[in-house]
N, C-alpha and C positions, 0 to 999 in steps of 0.2 A: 583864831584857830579853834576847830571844835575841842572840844573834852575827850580826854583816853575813854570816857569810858562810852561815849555817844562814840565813839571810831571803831572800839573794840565790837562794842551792839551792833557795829553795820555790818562787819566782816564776818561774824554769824552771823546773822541776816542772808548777805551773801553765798555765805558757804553752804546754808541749809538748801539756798535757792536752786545751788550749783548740783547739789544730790538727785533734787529732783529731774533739773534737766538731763543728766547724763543718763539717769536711770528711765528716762522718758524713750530718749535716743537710741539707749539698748535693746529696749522693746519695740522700737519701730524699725531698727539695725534686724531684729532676731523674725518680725513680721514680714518686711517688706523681699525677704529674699524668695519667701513661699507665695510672695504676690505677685511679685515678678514671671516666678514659674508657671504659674498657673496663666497669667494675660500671654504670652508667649506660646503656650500649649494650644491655648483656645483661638489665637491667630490663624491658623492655619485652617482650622477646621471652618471658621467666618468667611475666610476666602474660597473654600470649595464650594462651602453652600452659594455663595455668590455669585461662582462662578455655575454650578446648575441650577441655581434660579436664573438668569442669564438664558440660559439654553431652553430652559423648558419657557418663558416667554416668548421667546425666536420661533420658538417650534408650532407652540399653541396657536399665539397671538389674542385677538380678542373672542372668549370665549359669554356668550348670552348666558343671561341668567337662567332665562326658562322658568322662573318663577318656584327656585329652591328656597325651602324655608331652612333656616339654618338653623343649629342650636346654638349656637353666640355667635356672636359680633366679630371675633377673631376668625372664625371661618367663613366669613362673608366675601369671598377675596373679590368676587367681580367689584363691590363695592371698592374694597379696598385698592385694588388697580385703577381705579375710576380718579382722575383728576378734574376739581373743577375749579370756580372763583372764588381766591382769596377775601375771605371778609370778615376772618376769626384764625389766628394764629397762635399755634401751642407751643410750649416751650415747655419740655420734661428736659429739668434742671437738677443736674447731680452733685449733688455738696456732702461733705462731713457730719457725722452727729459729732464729733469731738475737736476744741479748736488748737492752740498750740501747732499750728504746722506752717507757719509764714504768712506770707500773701494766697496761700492758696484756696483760701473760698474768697476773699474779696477778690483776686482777680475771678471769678464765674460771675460773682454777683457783678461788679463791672460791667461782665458783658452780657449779660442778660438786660442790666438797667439799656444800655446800648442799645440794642435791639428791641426793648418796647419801645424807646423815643423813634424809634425808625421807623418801625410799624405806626405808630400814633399819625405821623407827620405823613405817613402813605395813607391813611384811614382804616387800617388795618386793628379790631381789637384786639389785644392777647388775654390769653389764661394762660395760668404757670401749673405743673405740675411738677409740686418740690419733692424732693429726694436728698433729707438731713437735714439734721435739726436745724444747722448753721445756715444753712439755705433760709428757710422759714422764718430763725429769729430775723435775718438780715433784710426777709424783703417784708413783711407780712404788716410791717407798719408806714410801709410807704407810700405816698399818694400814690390814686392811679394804677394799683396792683390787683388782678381778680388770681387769687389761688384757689383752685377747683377740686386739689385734689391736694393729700401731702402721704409720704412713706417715709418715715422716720427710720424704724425697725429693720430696714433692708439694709440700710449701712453698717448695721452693728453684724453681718456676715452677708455680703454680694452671695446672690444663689438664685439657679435659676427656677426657682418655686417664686422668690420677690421679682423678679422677669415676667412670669406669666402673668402675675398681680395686674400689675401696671401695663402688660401688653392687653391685658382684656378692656382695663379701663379703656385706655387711649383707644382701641380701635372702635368699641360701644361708642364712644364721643365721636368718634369721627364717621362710622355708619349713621348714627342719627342727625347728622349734621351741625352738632355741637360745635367743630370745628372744621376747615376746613384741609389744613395742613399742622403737621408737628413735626419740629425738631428737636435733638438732642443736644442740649448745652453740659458739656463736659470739657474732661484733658485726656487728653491722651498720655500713657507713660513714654517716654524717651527713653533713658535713663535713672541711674539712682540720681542724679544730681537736674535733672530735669523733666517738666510736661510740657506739653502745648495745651489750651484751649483748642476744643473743636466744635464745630455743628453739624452734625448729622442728621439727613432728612430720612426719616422715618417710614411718615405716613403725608401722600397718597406714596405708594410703594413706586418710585420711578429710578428705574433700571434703566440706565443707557446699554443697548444692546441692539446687533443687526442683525439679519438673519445668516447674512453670509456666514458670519463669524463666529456666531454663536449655536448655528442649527446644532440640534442634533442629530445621529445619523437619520436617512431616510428609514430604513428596517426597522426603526424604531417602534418598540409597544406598548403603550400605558395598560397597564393593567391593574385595577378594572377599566381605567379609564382616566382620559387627561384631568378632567373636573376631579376626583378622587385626589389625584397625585397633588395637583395645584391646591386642594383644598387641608392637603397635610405639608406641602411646604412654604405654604404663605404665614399661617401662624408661626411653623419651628424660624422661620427668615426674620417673623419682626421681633419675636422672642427672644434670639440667640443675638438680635443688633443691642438690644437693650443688656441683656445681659452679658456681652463684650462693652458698653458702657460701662456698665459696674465696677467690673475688675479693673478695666483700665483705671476709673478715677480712683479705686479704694488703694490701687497701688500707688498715681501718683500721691495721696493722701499720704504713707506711709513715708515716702522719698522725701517729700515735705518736710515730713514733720523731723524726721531723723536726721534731714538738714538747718533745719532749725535750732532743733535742741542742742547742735553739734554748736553752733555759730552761740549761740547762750551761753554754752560749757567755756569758751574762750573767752570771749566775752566777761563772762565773772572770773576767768583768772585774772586777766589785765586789771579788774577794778579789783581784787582782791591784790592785788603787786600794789596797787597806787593808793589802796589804803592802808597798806601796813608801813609804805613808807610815812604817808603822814602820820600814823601811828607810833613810828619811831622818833620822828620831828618831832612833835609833841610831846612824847617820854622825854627826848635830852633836852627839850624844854625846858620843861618841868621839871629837870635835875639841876640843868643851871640856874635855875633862878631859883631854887631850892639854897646848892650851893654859897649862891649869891647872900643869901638872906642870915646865912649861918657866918661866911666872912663879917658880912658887916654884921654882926650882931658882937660877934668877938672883936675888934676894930672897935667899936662904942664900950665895952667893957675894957679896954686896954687903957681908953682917954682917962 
């Protein structure tokens, strides 16, 4: 049986551990409600635009270049609408700079390792575009991994300033042929007590939509013109996808972690109860056979 005093050293040990979890959990308790709000808020708004991007494709359709020169890459939409053969797949992969929140960057990393063995085995190369730190440590030394690009900084506050960062990259790589497709390896929030992993296809921009369904009215008038309209809402569409990315994982991150630290907090009560009992075993130990030593010492002075 250990010694009172290597029992006692665990139970601080323990208890110091137990501060920091709880006071971890309070701050992701005290974060995660204003993250919530905000991926909730900005839901709605992802679905209108969705829904009139939708309409304005139905309506347009395929619009010719005509040999516009653009000022970046993000406003090149005829590009950007343009689908062609897979033979380079991106993968803008959103993780944590901070760990302590469960499984929740090994399950991303998971499923991105997933999806390059897929891609490998179809002849498909990828490049990653990471997004946290935890991302980056987790892949960046792995065989067989090309990272093109990393945003560390953007975790430490989702904003759609770090959205347009990252939407200019990806679409530059994908105008110039750098790649041919990219999706979005995230979670989505659920709940405080849950995400999903998800994938979202980004770029080439494919909207399912009919015309029926989606036209807009006939009377309809671009002004100045549909090129104009389509060329300010194909950047705000891949921008606002990427930065509904954000929120959603920075809040799953937060549900995470505040469930974690919750399950730790318990966690170190249980092993705090079960060492204070061996703590007391060992005291009345140590008393009896203390006890002990003093009978018989008096018992041998009697003879």
């Amino acid at each position: 049986m250990a010694n009172l005093k290597d029992i006692k050293t665990r139970i601080q040990s323990v208890n110091n551990t137990q501060k920091i979890t709880k006071a971890m959990e309070m701050v992701a308790a005290a974060k995660v409600k204003k993250a919530e709000n905000s991926v909730k808020s900005a839901r709605p708004f992802a679905e209108e635009l969705l829904e009139m991007f939708k309409k304005m494709l139905a309506t347009v359709k395929n619009i010719p270049e005509n040999g516009e020169v653009f000022p970046s890459a993000i406003n090149n939409y005829p590009a950007l609408l343009t689908r062609r053969e897979i033979k380079t797949e991106g993968f803008l992969v959103i993780t944590s700079n901070k760990g302590l929140a469960g499984a929740y960057n090994a399950n991303i990393v998971r499923e991105v390792l997933k999806r390059i063995s897929e891609n490998k085995s179809n002849g498909i190369e990828t490049k990653l575009y990471i997004v946290g730190q935890k991302g980056l440590s987790a892949l960046h030394n792995k065989p067989d991994i090309n990272i093109v690009k990393k945003y560390i900084a953007v975790m430490d506050n989702p904003n759609s300033s770090g959205a347009n960062i990252i939407a200019e990259d990806i679409a530059e790589d994908y105008v110039n042929g750098n790649i041919d497709k990219i999706e979005i390896i995230t979670t989505r929030f659920n709940n405080m007590m849950s995400y999903s992993i998800q994938n979202w296809e980004i770029l080439p921009l494919n909207i399912d939509c009919t015309e029926e369904e989606h036209k807009l009215d006939a009377l309809m008038e671009f002004i100045p013109n549909a090129r104009a309209i389509l060329q300010k809402i194909v950047p705000m569409f891949i921008t606002n996808g990427i930065f509904q990315a954000l929120l959603e994982s920075y809040a799953s991150e937060l549900a995470s972690r505040m469930t974690a630290m919750s399950a730790a907090s318990n966690n170190a009560d249980k092993m705090i109860a079960e060492l204070t009992v061996s703590y007391n075993k060992a005291r009345q130990s140590a008393i009896t056979n203390e006890l002990i030593e003093v009978v018989s010492g008096a018992s041998a002075t009697s003879r």
